[in-house]
C-alpha positions in Angstrom: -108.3 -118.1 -50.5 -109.6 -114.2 -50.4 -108.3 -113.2 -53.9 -109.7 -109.0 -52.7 -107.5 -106.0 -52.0 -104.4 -108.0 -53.0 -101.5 -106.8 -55.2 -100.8 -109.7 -57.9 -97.7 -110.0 -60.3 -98.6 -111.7 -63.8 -95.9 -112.3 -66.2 -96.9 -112.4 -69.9 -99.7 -110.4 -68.8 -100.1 -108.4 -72.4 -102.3 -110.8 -73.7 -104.1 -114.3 -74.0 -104.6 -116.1 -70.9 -102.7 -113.5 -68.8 -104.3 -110.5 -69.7 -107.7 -112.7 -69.1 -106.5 -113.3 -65.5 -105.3 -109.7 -64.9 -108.9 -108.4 -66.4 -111.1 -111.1 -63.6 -108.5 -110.1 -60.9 -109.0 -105.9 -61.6 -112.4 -106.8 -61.4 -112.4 -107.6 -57.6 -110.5 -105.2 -56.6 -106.8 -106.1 -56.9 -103.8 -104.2 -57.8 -102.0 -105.9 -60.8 -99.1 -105.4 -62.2 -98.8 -107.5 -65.6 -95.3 -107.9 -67.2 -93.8 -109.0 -70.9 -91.1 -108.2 -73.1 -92.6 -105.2 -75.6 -93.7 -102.0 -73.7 -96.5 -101.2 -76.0 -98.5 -104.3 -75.9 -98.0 -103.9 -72.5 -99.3 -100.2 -72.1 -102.2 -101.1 -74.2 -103.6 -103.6 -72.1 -103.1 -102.4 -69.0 -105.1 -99.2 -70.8 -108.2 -101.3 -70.9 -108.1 -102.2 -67.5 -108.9 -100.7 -64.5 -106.1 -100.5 -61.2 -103.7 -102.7 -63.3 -100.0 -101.2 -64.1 -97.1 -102.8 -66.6 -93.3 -103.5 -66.3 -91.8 -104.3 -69.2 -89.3 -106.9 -69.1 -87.6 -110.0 -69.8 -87.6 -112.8 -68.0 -85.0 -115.0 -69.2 -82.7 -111.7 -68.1 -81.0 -112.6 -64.8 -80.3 -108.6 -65.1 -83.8 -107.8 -65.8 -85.4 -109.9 -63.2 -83.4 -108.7 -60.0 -84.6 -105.1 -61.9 -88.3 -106.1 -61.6 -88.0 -107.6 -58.1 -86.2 -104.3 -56.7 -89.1 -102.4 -59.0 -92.1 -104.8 -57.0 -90.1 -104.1 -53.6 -89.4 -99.9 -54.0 -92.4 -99.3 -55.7 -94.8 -101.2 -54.3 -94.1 -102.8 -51.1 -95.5 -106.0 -51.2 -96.8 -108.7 -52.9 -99.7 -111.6 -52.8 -99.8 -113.3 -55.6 -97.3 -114.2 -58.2 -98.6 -115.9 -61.1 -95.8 -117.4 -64.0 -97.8 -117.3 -67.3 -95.0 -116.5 -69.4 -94.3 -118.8 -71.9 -92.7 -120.0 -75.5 -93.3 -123.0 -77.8 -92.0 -123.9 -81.0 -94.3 -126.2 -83.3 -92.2 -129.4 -85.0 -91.8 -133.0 -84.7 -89.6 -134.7 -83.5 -86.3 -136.4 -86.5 -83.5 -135.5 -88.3 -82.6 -131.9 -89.0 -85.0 -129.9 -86.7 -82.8 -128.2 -84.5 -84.5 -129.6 -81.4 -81.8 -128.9 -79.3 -82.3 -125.1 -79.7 -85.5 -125.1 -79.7 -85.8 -127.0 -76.3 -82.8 -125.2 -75.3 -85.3 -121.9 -75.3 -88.3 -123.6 -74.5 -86.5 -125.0 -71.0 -85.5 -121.1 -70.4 -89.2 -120.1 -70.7 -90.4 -122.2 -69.4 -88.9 -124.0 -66.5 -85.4 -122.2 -65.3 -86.7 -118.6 -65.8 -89.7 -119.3 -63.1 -87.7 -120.9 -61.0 -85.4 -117.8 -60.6 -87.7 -115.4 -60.5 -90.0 -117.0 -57.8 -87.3 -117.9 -55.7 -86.4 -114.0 -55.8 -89.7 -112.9 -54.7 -90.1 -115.7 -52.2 -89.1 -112.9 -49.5 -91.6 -110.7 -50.1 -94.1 -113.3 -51.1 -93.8 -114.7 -47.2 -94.7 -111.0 -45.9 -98.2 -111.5 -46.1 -100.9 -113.2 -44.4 -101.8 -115.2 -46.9 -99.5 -115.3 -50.8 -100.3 -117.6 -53.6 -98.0 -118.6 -56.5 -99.2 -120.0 -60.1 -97.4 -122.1 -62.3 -99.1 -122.4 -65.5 -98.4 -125.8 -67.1 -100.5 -127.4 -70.0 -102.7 -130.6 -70.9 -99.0 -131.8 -72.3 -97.5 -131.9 -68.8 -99.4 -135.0 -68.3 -99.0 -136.4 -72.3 -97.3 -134.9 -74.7 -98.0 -133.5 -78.1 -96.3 -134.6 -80.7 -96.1 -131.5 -82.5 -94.7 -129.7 -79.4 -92.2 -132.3 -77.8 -89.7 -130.2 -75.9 -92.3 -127.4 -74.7 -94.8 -130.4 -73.7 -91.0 -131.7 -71.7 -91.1 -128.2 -70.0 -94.2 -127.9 -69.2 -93.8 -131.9 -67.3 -90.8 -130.1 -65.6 -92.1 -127.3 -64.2 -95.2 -129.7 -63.1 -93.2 -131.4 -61.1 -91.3 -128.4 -59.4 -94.7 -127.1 -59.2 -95.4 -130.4 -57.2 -92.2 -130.0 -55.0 -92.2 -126.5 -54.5 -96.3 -126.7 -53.3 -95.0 -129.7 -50.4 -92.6 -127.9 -49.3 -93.9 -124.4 -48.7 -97.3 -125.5 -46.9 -94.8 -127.1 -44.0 -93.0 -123.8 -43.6 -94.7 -120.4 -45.4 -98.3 -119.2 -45.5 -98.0 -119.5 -49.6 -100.0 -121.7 -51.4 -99.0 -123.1 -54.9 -101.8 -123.8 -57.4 -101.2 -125.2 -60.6 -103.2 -124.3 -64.0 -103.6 -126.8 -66.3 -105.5 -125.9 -69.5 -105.8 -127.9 -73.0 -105.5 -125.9 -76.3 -106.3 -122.4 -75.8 -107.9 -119.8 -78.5 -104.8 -117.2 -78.3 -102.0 -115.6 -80.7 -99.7 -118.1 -78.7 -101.7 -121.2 -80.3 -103.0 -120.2 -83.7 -100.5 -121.8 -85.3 -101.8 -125.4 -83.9 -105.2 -124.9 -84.4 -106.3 -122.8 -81.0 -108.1 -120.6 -83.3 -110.1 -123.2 -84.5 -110.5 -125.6 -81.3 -108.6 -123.8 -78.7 -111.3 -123.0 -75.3 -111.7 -119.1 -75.0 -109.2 -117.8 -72.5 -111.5 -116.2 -70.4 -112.9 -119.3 -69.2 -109.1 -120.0 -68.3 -109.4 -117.5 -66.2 -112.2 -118.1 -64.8 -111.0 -121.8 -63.6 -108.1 -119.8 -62.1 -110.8 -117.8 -59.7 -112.4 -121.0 -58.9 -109.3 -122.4 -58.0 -108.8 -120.0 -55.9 -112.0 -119.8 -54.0 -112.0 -123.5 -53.6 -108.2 -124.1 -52.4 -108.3 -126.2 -55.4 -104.1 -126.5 -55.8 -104.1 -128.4 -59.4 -106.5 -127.0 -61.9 -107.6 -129.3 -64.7 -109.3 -127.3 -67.3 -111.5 -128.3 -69.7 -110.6 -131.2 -71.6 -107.4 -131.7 -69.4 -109.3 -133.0 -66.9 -110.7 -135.5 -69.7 -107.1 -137.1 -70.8 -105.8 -136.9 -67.4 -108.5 -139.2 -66.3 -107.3 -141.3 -69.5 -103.8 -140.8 -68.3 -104.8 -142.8 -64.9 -106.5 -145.9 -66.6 -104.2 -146.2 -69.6 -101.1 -143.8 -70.6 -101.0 -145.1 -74.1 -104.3 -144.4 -74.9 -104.2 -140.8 -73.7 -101.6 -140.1 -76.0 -103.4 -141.6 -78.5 -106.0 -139.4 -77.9 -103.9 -136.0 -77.7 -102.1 -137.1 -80.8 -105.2 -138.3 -82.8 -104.6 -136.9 -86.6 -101.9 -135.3 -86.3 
């Protein structure tokens, strides 16, 4: 896929694995528009990057989403590439008195529902051009879960497999393609609190998996050591979780 002279849409764009994505994408020549919920940490990314513009907002806000599709359709006319990076995770195990429920209740919003809406409102304008691309960004955990993160490793499986569904059924009747990237534990803000800090990959090489998934038509991305438990996953399911979970 020619990712050149194309105008790309990255939610959660202010930082971390986003804002790695948006810088690579800049870089050859894109116009980017990154998105997130606080205006500042918006503005001062996008003010160490070249050609790349912010839209604050919220994407769990059926309100604010039909405001940022009307805002990508006025203002800009069209769009290539749609990238769903946004995310939340909460940190617990699994037993009595955790408040899963409200936790996952959040984490399913994020995670799952929220880029469902919000793709199938851009899917008009995403079929405009000659050649569109939407990313789902899942997680090592939509393959085995962690036990410290059970109900965002459950939305991350879901929107694997509508990631799946959506990618089968769009290559019969659109010109959009539907990669999926897959990375382990990441060094971010989002992560520090499980170690990513410590053992997380640097996001930029994230990013850079993305762009080689995109040169390569290369739909499901395994990075780093996802591509490790997910060949795990194939021989023995057990084990890989053993793995994931291994003293913790």
């Amino acid at each position: 896929m020619n990712i050149t002279n194309k105008t790309v849409l990255i939610t959660g764009g202010g930082s971390g694995i986003g804002f790695e994505i948006a810088k690579l994408l800049s870089q050859k020549g894109n116009k980017v528009i990154i998105t997130g919920r606080t205006e500042s940490k918006l503005q001062k990314a996008a003010g160490q990057l070249n050609n790349v513009s912010f839209i604050a907002t919220n994407v769990n806000s059926e309100t604010a989403v039909n405001s940022l599709v009307d805002r990508i359709n006025s203002e800009y006319g069209a769009l290539d590439i749609l990238i769903n990076n946004a995310g939340a995770a909460s940190v617990y195990k699994l037993g009595v008195g955790v408040n899963a429920y409200d936790k996952a209740a959040n984490e399913i919003q994020t995670n799952y529902l929220s880029i469902i809406r919000l793709t199938e409102k851009l899917l008009p304008i995403l079929s405009n051009p000659a050649e569109a691309a939407i990313v789902n960004v899942t997680s090592i955990v939509a393959f085995v879960p962690g036990i410290n993160l059970p109900t965002y490793a459950a939305s991350k499986a879901a929107l694997h497999s509508y990631s799946q569904a959506l990618r089968y059924t769009l290559a019969a009747t659109t010109n959009i393609k539907v990669f999926e990237l897959m990375p382990p534990l990441v060094n971010t803000d989002f992560s520090e609190e499980i170690g990513g800090k410590e053992n997380g990959m640097p996001p930029e090489e994230v990013a850079e998996g993305l762009i080689k998934g995109f040169e390569n038509d290369e739909y499901e991305l395994h990075i780093g050591k996802t591509a490790d438990i997910y060949k795990l996953f194939l021989s023995s399911p057990q084990d890989a979780l053993n793995a994931l979970n291994q003293g913790r």
